[in-house]
N, CA, C and O atoms as CSV, one atom per row, in Angstrom:
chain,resi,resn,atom,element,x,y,z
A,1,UNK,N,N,101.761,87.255,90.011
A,1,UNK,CA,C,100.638,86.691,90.708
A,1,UNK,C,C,101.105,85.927,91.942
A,1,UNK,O,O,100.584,84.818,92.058
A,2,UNK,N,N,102.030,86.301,92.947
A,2,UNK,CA,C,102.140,85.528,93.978
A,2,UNK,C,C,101.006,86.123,94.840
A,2,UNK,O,O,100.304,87.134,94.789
A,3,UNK,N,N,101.142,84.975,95.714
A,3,UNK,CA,C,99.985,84.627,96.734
A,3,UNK,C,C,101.126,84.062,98.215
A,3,UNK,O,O,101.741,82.997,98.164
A,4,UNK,N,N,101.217,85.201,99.651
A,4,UNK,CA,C,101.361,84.714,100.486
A,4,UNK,C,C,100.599,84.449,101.437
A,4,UNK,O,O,99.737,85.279,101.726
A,5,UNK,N,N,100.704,83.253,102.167
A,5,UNK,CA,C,99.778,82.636,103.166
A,5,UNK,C,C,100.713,82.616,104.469
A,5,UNK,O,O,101.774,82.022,104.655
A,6,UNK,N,N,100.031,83.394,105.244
A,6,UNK,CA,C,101.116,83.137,106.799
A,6,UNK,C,C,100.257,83.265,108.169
A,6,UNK,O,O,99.499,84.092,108.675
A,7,UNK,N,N,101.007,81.472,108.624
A,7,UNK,CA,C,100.190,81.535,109.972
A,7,UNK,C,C,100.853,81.224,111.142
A,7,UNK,O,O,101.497,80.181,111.033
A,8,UNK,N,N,100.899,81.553,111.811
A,8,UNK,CA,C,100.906,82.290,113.148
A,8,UNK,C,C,100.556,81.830,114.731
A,8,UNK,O,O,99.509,81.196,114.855
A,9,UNK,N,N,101.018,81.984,115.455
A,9,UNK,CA,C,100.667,80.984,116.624
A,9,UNK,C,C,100.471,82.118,117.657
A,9,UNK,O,O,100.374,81.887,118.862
A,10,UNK,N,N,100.421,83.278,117.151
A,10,UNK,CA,C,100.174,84.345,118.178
A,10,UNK,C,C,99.350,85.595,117.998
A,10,UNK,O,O,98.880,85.553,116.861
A,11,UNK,N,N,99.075,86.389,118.455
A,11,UNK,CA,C,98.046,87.875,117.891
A,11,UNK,C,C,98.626,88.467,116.992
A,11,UNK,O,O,99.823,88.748,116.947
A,12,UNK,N,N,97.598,88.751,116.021
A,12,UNK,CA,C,98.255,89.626,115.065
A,12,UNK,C,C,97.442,91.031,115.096
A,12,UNK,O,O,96.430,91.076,114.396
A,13,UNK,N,N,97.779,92.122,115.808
A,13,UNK,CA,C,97.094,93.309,115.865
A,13,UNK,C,C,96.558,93.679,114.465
A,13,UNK,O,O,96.773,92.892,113.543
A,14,UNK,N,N,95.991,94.629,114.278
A,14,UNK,CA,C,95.900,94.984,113.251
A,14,UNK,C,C,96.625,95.962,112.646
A,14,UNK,O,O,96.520,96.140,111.432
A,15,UNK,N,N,97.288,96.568,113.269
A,15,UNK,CA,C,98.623,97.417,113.579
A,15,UNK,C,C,100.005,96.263,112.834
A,15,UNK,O,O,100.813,96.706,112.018
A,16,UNK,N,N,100.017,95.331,113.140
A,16,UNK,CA,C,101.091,94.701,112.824
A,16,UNK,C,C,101.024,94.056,111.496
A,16,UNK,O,O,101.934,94.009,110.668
A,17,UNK,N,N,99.719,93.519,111.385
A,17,UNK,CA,C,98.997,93.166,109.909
A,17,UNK,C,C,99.155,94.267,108.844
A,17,UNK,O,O,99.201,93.908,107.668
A,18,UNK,N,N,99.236,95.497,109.131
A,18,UNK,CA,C,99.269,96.773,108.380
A,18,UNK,C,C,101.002,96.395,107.886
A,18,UNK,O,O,101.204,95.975,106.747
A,19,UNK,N,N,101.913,96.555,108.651
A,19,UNK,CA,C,103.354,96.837,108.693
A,19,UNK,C,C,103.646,95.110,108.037
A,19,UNK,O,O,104.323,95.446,107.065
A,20,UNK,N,N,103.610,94.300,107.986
A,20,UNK,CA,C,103.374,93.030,107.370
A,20,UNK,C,C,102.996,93.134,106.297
A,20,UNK,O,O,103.696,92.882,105.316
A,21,UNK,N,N,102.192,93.401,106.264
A,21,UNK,CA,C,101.768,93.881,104.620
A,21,UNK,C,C,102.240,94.517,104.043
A,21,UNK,O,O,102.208,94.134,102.873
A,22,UNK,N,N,103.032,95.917,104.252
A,22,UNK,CA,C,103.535,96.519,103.741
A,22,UNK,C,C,104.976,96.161,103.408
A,22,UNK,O,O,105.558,96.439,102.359
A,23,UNK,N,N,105.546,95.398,104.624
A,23,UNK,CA,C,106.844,95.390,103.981
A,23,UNK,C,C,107.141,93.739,103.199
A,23,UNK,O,O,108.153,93.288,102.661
A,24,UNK,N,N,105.887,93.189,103.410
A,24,UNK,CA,C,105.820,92.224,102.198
A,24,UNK,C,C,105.686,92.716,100.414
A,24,UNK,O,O,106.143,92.336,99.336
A,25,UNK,N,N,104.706,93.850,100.964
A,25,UNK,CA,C,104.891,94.130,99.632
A,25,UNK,C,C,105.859,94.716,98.805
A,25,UNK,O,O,105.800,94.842,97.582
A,26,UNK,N,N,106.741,95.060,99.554
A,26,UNK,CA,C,108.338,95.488,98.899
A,26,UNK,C,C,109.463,94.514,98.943
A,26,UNK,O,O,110.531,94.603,98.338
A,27,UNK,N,N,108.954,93.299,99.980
A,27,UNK,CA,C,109.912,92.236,99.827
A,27,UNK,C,C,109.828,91.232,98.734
A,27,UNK,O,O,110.742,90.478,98.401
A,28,UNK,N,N,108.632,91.297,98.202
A,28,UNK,CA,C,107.974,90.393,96.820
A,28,UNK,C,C,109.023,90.936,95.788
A,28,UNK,O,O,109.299,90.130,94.899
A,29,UNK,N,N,109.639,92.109,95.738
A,29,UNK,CA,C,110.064,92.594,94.322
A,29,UNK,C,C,111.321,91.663,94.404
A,29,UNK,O,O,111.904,91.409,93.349
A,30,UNK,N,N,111.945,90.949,96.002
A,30,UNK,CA,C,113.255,90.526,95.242
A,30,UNK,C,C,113.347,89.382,94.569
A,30,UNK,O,O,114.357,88.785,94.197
A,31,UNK,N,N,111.441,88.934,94.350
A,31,UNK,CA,C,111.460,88.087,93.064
A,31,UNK,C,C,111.071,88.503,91.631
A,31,UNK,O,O,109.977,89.023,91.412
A,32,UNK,N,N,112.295,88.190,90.307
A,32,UNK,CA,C,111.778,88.767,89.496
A,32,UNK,C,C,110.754,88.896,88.798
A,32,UNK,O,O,110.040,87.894,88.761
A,33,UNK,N,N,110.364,89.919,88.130
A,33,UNK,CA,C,109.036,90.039,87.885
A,33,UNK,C,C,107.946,90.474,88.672
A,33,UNK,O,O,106.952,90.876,88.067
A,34,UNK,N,N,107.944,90.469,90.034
A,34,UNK,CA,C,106.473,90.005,90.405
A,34,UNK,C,C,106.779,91.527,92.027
A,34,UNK,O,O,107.727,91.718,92.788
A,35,UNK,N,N,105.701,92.082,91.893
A,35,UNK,CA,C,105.436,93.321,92.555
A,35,UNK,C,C,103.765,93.202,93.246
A,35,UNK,O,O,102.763,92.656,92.784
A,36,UNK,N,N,104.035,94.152,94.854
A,36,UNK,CA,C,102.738,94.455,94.808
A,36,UNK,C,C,101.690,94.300,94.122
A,36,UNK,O,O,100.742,93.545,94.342
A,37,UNK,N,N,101.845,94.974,93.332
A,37,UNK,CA,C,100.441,95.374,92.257
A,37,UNK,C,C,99.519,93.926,92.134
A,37,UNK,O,O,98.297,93.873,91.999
A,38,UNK,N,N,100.519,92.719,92.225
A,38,UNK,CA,C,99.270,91.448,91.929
A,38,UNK,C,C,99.838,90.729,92.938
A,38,UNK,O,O,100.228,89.607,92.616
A,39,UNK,N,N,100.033,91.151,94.356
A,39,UNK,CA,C,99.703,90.305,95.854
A,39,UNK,C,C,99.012,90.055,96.490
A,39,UNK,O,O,98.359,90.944,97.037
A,40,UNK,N,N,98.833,89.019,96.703
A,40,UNK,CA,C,97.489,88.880,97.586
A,40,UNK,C,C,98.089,88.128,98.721
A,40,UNK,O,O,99.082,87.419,98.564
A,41,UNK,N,N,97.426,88.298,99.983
A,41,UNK,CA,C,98.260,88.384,101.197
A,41,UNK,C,C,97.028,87.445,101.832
A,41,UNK,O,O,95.939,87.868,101.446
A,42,UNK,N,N,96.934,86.393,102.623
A,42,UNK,CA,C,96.186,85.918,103.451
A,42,UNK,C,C,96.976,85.810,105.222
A,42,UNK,O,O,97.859,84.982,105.447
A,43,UNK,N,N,96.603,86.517,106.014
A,43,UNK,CA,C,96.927,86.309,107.956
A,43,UNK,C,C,95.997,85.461,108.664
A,43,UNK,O,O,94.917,85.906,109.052
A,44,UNK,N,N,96.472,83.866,108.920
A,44,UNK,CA,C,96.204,83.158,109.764
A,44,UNK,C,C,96.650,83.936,111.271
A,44,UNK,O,O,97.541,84.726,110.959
A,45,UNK,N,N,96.420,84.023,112.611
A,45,UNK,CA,C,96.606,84.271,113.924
A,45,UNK,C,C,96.102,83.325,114.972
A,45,UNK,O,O,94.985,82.820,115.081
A,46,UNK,N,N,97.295,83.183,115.807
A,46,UNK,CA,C,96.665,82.375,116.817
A,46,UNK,C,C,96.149,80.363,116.689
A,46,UNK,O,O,95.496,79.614,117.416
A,47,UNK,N,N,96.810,80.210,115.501
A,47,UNK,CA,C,96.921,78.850,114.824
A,47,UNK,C,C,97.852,78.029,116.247
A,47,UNK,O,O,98.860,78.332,116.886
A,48,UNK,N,N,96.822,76.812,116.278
A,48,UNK,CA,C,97.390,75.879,116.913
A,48,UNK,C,C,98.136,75.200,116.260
A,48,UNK,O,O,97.660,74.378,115.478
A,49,UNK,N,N,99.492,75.353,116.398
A,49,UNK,CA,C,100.758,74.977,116.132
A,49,UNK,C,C,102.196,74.771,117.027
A,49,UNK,O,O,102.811,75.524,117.782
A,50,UNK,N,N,102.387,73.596,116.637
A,50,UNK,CA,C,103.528,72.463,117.588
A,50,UNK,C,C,104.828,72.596,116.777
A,50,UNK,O,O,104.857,72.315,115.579
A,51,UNK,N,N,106.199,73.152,117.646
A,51,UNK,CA,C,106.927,73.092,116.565
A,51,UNK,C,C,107.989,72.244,117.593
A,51,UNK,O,O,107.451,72.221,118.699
A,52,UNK,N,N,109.307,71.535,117.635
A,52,UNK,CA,C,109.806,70.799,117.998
A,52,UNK,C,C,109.257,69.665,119.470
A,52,UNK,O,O,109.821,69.218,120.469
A,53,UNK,N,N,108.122,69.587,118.982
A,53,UNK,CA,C,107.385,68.968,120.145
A,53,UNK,C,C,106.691,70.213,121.312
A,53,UNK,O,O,105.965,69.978,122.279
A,54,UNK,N,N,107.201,71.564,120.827
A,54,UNK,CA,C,106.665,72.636,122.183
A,54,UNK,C,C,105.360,73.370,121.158
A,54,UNK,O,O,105.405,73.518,119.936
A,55,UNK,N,N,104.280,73.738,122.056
A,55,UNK,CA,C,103.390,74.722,121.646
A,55,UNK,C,C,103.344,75.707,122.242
A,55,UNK,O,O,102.239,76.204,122.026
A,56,UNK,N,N,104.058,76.470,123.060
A,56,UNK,CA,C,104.389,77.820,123.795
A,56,UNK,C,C,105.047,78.882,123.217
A,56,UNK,O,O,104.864,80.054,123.547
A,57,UNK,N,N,106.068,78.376,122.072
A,57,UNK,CA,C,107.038,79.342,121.628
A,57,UNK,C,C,105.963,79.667,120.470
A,57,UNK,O,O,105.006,79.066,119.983
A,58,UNK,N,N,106.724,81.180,120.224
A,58,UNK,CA,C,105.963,81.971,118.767
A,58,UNK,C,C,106.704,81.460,117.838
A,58,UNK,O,O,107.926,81.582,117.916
A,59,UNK,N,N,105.974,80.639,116.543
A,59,UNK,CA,C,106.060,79.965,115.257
A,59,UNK,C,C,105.436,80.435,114.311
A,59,UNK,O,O,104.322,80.926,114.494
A,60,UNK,N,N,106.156,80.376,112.783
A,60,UNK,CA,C,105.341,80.846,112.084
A,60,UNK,C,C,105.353,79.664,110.474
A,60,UNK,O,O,106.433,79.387,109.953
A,61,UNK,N,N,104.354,79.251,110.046
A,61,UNK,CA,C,104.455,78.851,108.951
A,61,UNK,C,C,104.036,79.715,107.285
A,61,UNK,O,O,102.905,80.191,107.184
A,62,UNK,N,N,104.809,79.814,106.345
A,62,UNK,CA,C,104.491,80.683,105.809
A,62,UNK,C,C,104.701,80.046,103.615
A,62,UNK,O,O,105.687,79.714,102.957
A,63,UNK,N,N,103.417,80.161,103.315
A,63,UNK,CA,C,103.634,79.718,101.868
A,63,UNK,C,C,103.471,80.188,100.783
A,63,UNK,O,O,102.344,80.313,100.304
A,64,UNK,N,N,104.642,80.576,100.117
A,64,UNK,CA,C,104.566,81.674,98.841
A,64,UNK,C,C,104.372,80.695,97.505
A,64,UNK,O,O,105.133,79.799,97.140
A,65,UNK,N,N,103.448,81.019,97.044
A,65,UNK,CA,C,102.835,80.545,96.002
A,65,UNK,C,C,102.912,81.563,94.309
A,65,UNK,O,O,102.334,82.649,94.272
A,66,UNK,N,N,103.603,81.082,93.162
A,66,UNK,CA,C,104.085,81.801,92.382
A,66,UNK,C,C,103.533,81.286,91.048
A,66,UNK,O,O,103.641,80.141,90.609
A,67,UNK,N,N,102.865,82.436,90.428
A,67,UNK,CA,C,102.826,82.130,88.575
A,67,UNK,C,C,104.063,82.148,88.001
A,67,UNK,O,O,104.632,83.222,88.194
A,68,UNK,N,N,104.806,81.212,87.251
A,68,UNK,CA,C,106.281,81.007,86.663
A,68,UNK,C,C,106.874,79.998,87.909
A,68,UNK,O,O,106.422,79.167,88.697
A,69,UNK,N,N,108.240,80.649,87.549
A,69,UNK,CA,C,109.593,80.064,88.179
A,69,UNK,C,C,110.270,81.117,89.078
A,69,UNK,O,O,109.944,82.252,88.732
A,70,UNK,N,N,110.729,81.100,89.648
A,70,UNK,CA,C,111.744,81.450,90.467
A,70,UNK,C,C,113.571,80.994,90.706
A,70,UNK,O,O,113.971,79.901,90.307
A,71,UNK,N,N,114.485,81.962,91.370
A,71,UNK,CA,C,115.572,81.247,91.405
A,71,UNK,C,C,116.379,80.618,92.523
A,71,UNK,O,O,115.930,80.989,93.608
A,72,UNK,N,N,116.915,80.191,92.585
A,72,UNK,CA,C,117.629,79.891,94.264
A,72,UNK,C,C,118.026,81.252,94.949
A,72,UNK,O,O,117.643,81.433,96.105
A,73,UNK,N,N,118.726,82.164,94.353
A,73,UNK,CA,C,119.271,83.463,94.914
A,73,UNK,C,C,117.855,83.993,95.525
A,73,UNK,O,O,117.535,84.002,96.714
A,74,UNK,N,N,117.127,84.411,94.463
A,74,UNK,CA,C,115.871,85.372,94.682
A,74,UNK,C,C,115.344,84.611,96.228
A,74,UNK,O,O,115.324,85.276,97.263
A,75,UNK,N,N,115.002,83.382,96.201
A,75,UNK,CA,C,114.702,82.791,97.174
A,75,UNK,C,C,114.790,82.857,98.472
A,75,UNK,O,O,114.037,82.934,99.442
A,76,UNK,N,N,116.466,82.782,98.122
A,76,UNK,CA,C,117.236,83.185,99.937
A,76,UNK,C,C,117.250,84.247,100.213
A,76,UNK,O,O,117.469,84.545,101.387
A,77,UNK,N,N,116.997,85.350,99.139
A,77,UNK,CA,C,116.762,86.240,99.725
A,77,UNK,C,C,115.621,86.702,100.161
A,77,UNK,O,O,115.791,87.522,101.063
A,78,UNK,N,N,114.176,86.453,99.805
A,78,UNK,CA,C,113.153,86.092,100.067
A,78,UNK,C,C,112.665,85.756,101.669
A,78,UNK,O,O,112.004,86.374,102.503
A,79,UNK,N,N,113.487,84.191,101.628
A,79,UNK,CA,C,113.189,83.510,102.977
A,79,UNK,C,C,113.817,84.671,104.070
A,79,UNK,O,O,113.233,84.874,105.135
A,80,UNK,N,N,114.983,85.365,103.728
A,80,UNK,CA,C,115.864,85.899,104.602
A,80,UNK,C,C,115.082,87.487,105.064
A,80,UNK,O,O,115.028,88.021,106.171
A,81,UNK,N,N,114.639,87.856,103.984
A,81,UNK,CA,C,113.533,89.290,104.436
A,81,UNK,C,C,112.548,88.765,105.311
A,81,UNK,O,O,112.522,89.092,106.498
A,82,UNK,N,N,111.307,87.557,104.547
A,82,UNK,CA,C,110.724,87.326,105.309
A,82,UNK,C,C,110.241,86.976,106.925
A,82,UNK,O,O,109.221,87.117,107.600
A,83,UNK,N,N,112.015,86.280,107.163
A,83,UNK,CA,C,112.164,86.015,108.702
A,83,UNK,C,C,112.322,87.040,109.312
A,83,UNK,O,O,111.902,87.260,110.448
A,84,UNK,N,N,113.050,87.902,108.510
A,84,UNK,CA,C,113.657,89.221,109.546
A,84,UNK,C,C,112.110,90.023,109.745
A,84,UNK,O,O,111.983,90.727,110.747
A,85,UNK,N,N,111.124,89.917,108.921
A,85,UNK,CA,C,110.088,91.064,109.291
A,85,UNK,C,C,109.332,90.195,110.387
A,85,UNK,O,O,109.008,90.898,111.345
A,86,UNK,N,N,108.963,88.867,110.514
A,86,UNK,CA,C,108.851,88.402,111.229
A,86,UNK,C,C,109.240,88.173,112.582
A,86,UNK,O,O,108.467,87.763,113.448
A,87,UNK,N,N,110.375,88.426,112.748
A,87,UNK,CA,C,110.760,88.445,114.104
A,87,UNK,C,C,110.696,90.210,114.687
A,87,UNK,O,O,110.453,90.643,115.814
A,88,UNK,N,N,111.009,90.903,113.461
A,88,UNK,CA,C,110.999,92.521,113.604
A,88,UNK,C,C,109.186,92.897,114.453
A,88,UNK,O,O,108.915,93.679,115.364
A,89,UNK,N,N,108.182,91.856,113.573
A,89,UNK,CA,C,106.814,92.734,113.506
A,89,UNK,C,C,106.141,91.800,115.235
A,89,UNK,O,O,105.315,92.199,116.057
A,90,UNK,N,N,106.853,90.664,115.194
A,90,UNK,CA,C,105.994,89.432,115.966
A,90,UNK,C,C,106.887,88.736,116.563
A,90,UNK,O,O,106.647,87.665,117.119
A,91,UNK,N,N,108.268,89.409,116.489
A,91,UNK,CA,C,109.205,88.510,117.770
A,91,UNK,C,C,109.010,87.171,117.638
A,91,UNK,O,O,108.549,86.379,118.460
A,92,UNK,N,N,109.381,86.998,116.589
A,92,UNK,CA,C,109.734,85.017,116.270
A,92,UNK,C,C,110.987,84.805,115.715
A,92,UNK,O,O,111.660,85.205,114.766
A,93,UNK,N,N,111.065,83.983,116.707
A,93,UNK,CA,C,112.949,83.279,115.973
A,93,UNK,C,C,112.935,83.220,114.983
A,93,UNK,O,O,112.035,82.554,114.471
A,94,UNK,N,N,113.528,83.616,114.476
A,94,UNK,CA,C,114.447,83.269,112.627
A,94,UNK,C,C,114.239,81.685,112.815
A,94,UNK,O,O,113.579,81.289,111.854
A,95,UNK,N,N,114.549,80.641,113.681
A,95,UNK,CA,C,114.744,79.439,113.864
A,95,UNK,C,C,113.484,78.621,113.972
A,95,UNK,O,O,113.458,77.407,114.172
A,96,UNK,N,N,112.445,79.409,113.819
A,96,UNK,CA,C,111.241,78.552,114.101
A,96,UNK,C,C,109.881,79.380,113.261
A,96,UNK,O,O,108.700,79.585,113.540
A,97,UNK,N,N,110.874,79.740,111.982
A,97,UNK,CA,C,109.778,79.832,111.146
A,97,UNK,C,C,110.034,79.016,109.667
A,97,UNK,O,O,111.154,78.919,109.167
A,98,UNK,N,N,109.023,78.551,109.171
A,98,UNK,CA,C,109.301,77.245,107.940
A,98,UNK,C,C,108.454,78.425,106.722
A,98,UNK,O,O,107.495,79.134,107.027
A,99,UNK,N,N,109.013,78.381,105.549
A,99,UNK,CA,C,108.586,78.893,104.353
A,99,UNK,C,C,108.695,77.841,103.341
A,99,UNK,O,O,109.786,77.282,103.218
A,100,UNK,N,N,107.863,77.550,102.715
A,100,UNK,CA,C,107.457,76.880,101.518
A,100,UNK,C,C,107.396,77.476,100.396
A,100,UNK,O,O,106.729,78.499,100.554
A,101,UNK,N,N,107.878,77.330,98.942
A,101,UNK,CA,C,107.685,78.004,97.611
A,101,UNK,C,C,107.324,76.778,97.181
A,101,UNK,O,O,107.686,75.602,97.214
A,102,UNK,N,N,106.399,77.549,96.726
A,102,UNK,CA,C,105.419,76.532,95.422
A,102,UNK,C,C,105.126,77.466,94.171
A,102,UNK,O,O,104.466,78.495,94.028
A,103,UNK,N,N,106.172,76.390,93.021
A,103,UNK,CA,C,105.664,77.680,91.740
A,103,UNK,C,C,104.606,76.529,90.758
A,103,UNK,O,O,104.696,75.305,90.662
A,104,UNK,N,N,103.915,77.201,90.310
A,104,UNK,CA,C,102.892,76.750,88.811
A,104,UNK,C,C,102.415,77.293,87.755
A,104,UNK,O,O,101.891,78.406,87.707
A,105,UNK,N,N,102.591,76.435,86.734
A,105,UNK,CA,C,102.348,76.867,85.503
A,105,UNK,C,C,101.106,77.557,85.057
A,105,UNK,O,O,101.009,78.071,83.943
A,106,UNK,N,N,100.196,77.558,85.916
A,106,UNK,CA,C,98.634,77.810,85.357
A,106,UNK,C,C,98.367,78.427,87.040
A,106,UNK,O,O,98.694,78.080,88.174
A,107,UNK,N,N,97.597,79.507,86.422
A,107,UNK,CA,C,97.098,80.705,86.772
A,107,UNK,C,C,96.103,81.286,86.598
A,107,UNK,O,O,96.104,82.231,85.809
A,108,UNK,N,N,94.637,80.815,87.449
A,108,UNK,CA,C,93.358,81.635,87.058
A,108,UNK,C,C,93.637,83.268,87.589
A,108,UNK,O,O,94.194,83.733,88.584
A,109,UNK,N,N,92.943,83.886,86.378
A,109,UNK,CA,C,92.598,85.494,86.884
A,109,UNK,C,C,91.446,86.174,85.998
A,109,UNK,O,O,91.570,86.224,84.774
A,110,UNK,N,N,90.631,86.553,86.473
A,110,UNK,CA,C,89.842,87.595,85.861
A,110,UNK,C,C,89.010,86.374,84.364
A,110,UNK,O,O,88.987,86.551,83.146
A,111,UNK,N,N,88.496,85.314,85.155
A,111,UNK,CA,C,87.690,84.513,84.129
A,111,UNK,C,C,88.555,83.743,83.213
A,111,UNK,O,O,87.983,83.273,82.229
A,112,UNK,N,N,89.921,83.504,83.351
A,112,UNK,CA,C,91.006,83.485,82.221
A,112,UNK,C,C,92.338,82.789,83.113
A,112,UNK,O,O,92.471,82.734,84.335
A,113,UNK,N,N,93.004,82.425,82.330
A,113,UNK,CA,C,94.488,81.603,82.859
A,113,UNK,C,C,95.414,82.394,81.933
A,113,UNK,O,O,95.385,82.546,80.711
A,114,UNK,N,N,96.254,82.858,82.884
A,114,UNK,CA,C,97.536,82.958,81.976
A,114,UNK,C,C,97.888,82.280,81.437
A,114,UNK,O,O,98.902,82.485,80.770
């Protein structure tokens, strides 16, 4: 049941939203357990956002949200796909994008909590 949230300080075609999506959804597997099949993807664009005092450069903030635990490895590797598709899809520094993991124990779905 992860949930990514990513926003953005610049256009996100819909063309690029497609390819984002997709290769999120194969970058989710290098956490265990957890695949496509239960991702849900939210694209902020064009977010007014300040990152070392400048608002000109392309920034991205981005927050993966997880049913269970996770590990440090899975993680870095995680953060490390994520930047690279990011700069691959939307030309943003590796250096000026921030990722957040947030894991929790409780999990609504389908009327019910895991």
């Amino acid at each position: 049941m992860p949930f990514i949230h990513t926003r953005v300080n610049v256009p996100l075609s819909k063309e690029s939203e497609q390819l984002i999506k997709k290769r999120y959804g194969k970058a989710i597997q290098l956490l265990p357990g957890k695949s496509e099949s239960w991702l849900m993807l939210q694209f902020d664009e064009k977010c007014r956002m300040w990152f070392k005092g400048i608002d000109s450069e392309p920034v991205a903030y981005v927050e993966v949200k997880l049913f269970g635990r996770g590990n440090n490895a899975a993680y870095s590797r995680l953060t490390e796909t994520i930047t690279q598709i990011l700069h691959e899809e939307l030309n943003i520094e590796p250096d000026h994008v921030y990722i957040k993991y947030e894991e929790t124990a409780y999990w609504g779905w389908n009327g019910s909590n895991f």
